[in-house]
C-alpha positions in Angstrom: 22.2 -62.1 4.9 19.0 -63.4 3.4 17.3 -63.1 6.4 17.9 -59.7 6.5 17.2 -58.7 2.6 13.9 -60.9 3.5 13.2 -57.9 6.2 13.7 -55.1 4.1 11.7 -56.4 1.1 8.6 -57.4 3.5 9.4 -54.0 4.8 9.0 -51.7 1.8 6.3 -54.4 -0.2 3.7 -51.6 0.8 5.4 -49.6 -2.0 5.9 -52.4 -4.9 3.4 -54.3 -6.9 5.4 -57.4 -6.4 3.7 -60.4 -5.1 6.4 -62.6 -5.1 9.6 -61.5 -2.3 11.7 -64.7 -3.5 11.7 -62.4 -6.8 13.3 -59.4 -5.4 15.7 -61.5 -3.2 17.5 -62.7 -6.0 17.3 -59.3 -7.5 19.5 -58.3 -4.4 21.7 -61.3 -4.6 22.2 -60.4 -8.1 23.1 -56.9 -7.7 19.7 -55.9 -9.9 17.9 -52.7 -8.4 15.1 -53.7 -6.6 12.6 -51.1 -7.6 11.6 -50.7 -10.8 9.5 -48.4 -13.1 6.4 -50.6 -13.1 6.7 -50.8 -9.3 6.4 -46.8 -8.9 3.5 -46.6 -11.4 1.4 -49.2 -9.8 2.7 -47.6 -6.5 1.6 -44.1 -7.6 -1.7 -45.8 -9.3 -2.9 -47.0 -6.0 -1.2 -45.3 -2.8 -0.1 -42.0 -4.7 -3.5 -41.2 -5.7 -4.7 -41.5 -2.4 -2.1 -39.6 -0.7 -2.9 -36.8 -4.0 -6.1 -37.0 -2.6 -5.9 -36.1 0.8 -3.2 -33.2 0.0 -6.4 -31.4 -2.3 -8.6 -32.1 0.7 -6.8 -30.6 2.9 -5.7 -27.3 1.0 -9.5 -27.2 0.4 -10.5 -27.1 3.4 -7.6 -24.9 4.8 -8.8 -22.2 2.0 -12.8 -22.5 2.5 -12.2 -22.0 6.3 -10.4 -19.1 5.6 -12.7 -17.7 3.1 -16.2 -18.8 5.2 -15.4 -17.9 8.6 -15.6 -14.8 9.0 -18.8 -14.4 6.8 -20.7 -17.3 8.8 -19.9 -15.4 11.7 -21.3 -11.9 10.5 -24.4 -13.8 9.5 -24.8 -15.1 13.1 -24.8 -11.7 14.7 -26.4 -9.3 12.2 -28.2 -7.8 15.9 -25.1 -7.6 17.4 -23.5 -5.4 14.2 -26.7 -3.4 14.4 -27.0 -2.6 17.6 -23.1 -2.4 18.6 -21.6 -1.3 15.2 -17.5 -1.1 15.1 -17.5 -3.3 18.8 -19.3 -6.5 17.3 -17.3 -6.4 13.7 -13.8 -5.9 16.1 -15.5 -9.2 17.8 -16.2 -11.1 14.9 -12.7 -10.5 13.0 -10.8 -11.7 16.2 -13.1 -14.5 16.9 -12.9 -15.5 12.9 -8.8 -15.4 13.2 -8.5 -17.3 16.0 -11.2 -20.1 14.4 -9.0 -19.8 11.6 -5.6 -20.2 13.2 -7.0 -23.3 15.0 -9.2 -24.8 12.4 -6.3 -24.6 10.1 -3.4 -26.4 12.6 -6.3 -29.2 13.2 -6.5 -30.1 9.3 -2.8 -30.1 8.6 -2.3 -32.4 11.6 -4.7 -34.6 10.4 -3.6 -34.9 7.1 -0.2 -35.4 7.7 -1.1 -38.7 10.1 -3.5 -39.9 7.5 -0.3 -39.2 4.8 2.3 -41.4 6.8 -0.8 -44.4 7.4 -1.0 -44.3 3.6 2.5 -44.8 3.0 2.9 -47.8 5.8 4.0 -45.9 8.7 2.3 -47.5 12.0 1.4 -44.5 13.5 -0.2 -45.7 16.9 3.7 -46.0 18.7 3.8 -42.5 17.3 0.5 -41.6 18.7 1.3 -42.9 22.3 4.8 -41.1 22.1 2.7 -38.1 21.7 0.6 -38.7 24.8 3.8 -39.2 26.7 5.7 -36.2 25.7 2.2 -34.2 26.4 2.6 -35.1 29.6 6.1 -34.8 30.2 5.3 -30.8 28.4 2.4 -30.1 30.7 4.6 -30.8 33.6 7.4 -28.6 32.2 5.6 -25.9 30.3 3.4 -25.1 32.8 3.8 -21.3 31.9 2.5 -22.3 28.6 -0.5 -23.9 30.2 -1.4 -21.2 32.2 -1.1 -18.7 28.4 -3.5 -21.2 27.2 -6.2 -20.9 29.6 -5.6 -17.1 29.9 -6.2 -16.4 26.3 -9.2 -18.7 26.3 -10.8 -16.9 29.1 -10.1 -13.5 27.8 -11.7 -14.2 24.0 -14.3 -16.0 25.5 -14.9 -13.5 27.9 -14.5 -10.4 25.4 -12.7 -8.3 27.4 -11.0 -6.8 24.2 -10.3 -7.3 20.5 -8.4 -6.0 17.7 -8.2 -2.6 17.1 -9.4 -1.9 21.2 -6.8 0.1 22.8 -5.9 -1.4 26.3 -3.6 -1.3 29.3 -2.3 -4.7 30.1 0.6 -5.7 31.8 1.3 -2.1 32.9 1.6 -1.3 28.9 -0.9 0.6 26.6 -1.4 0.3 23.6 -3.8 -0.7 20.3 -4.5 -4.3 20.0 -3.0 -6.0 17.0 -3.3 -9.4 17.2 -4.5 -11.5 19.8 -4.8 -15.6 20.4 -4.4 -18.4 22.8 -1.3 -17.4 23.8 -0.2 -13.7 23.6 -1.6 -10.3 23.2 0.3 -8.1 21.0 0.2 -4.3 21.2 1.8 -0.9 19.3 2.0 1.6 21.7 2.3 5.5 20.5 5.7 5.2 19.7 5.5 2.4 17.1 6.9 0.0 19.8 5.4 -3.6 19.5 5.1 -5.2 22.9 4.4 -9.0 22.6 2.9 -10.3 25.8 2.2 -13.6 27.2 -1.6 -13.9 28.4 -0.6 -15.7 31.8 1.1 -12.0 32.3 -2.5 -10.3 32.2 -4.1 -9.7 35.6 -5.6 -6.7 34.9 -6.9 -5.7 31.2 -8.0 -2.3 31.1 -9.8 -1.2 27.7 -10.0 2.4 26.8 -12.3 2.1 23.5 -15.2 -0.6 24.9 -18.9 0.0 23.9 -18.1 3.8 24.5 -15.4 6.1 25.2 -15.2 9.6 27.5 -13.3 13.0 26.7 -11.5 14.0 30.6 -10.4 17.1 31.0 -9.1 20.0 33.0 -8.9 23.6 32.6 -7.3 25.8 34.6 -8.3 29.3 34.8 -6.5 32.0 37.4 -7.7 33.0 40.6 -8.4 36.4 39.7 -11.2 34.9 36.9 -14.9 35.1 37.2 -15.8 30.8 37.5 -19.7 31.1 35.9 -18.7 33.5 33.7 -15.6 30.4 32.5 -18.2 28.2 32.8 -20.6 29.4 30.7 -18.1 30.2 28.1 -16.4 26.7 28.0 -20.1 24.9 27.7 -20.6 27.4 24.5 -17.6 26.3 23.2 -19.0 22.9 23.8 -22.6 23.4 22.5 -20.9 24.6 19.4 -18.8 22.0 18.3 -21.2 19.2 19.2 -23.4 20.9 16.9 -21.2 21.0 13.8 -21.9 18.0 11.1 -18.4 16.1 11.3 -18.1 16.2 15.4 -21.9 15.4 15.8 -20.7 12.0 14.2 -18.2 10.9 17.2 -19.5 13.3 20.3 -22.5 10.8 21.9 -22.8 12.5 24.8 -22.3 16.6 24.5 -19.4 17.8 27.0 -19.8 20.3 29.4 -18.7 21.2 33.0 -18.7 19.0 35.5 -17.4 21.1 38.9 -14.6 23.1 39.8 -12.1 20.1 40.3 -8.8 21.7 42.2 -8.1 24.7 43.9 -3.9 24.6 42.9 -1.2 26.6 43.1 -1.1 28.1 40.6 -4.9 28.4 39.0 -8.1 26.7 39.6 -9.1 23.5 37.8 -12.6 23.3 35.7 -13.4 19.4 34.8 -14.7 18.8 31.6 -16.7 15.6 30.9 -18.2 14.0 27.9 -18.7 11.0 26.0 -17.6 10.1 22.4 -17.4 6.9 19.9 -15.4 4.4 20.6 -11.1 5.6 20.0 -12.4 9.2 19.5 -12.3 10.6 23.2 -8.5 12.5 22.3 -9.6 13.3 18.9 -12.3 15.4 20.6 -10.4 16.5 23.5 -7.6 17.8 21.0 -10.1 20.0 19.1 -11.6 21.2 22.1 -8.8 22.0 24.1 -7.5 24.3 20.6 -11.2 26.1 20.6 -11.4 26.7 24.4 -7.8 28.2 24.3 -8.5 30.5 21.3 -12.0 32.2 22.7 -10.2 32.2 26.5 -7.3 34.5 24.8 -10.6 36.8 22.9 -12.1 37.2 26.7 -8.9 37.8 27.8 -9.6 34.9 30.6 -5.6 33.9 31.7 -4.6 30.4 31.8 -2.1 30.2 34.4 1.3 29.0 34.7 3.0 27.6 37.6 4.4 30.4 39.9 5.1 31.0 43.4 4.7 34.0 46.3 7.7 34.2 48.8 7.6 36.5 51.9 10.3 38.0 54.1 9.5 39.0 57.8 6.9 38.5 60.3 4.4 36.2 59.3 1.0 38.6 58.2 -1.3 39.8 61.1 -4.8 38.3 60.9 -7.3 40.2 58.9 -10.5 41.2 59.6 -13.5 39.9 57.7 -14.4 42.0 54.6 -10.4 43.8 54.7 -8.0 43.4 52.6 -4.6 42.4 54.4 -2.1 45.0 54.4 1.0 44.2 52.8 3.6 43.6 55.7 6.3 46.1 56.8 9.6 46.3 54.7 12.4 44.9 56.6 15.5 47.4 56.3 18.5 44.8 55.1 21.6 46.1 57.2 24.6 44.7 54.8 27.0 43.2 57.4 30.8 43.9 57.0 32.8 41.6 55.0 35.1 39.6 57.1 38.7 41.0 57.3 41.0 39.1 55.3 44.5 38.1 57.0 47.1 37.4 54.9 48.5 34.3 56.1 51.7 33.7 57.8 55.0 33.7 56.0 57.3 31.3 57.3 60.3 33.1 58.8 63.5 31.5 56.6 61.2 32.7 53.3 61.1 36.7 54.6 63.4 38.9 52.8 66.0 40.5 55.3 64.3 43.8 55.0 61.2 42.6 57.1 63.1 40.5 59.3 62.5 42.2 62.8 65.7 42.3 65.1 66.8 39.0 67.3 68.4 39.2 70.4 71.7 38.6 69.4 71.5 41.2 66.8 70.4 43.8 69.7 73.4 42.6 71.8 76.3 43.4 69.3 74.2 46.9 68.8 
């Protein structure tokens, strides 16, 4: 038993300002608490402070990352803002989260090792427990390695930010946050899509540098094409000219070539170039103007429709003649098939019908 109270006491002496263990054996032997009130101040005078210490540290440093990140970052690339604009401040703020995010885990881990050394705990076994379960996780979450190395590539790389919208993972939508590890997107519909960055093969950004209004208009066969033309680059030329659109449109949009000869109408490809995220914005208004001055030159926008013909197929025509319509085919209604009334089982007729058996003739 002594040996044992001899343990504990050499033990937890890291937290009393006793010098003297044979003291605080008898204590135990006696029933006497162990710790008392000028053990905890001299304990809180010495180890207390310090641990007080590194807890301010810490939250200081935790808070001035945060605060000085994202400014030091801005000051580094003033070109960049100039020259780029809404790109490099989309670069900056997801660089600066990220710094942040990492930064921050790095302090508290820190802190907390340098907390349990100050209160006695050996924390090399602990340290070497943690290289052994990294192991035993990089064998096993090897999916989580591969997120890792993704999402480093991609923000090193740049190949989008916050705010960018993008197709990854066969899903579009704007980017809301994005780290080491996952990508997470809102599509149109308010869904949020959280995906892993191992899942990202292909990342396909829509708002990068620039964007482009694409667009199609289809006009009926019967419709003069310049004279469309010329009235869908007016309608152009005239919005690119006002004070708010000037603002987004970069490149003015105009025609491009007649796209599609379709069914039903003949396609007109529109192409321009906007800001960045403004390409539907501008298509939206322009696909509202070109529709309201088509309907004042009484140009038709078609609908889907389609020609059948009965007969012969049409003769060939000769150049510069119009084909003659072909011969109407006199319909010769065919006579409904005659109904027979089907067969009435012989013991269900009434006697009336009932033609005459043989026997019946004899007695006659």
């Amino acid at each position: 038993g002594a040996t044992n109270h001899r343990s504990i006491v050499f033990q937890y002496e890291h937290f009393l300002s006793v010098d003297e263990p044979d003291k605080i054996i008898k204590r135990l032997f006696k029933g006497e608490s162990v710790m008392e009130w000028a053990d905890v101040t001299g304990w809180l005078r010495t180890d207390g402070v310090r641990i007080l210490i590194i807890i301010l540290v810490t939250v200081v440093l935790v808070y001035g990352l945060k605060r000085l990140t994202q400014p030091l970052f801005e000051l580094a690339s003033r070109k960049q803002i100039q020259r780029k604009g809404d790109e490099a401040q989309k670069r900056i703020k997801t660089l600066s989260r990220i710094t942040v995010g990492v930064g921050a885990a790095i302090i508290t881990i820190a802190a907390v090792f340098m907390i349990l050394s100050a209160i006695g705990i050996d924390i090399m076994p602990m340290l070497a427990g943690f290289g052994i379960a990294g192991i035993a996780i990089g064998f096993g979450a090897q999916s989580l390695v591969k997120d890792l190395i993704a999402g480093f590539f991609i923000i090193a790389e740049g190949q989008y930010y916050v705010g960018d919208v993008v197709k990854t993972a066969n899903i579009s939508g704007v980017v809301e946050e994005i780290n080491l590890r996952r990508t997470v997107l809102r599509d149109l519909d308010g869904i949020v899509h959280v995906i892993p960055n191992g899942e990202i093969t292909v990342a396909s950004n829509y708002t990068r540098d620039w964007s482009r209004t694409n667009l199609n208009i289809s006009v009926a066969y019967d419709t003069d094409l310049d004279y469309a033309i010329s009235i869908i680059n007016r309608v152009c030329a005239e919005m690119a000219e006002e004070e708010y659109w000037s603002e987004l449109i970069i490149k003015t949009p105009s025609v491009l070539r007649v796209d599609n000869l379709g069914d039903s109408g003949i396609d007109i490809k529109v192409l321009g170039d906007t800001k960045p995220i403004r390409q539907w914005e501008v298509t939206g208004e322009l696909r509202k103007r070109i529709k309201r001055v088509f309907d004042e030159e009484g140009i038709e926008i078609p609908w889907p429709h389609t020609k059948i013909y009965f007969g012969n197929p049409l003769p060939p025509t000769p150049k510069g003649k119009a084909a003659e319509p072909p011969p109407p085919v006199e319909e010769i209604p065919s006579e409904p098939p005659q109904e027979h009334p089907p067969e009435v089982p012989r013991e269900f007729q009434s006697p009336e019908v009932l033609p005459p058996d043989d026997e019946a003739q004899d007695e006659a």
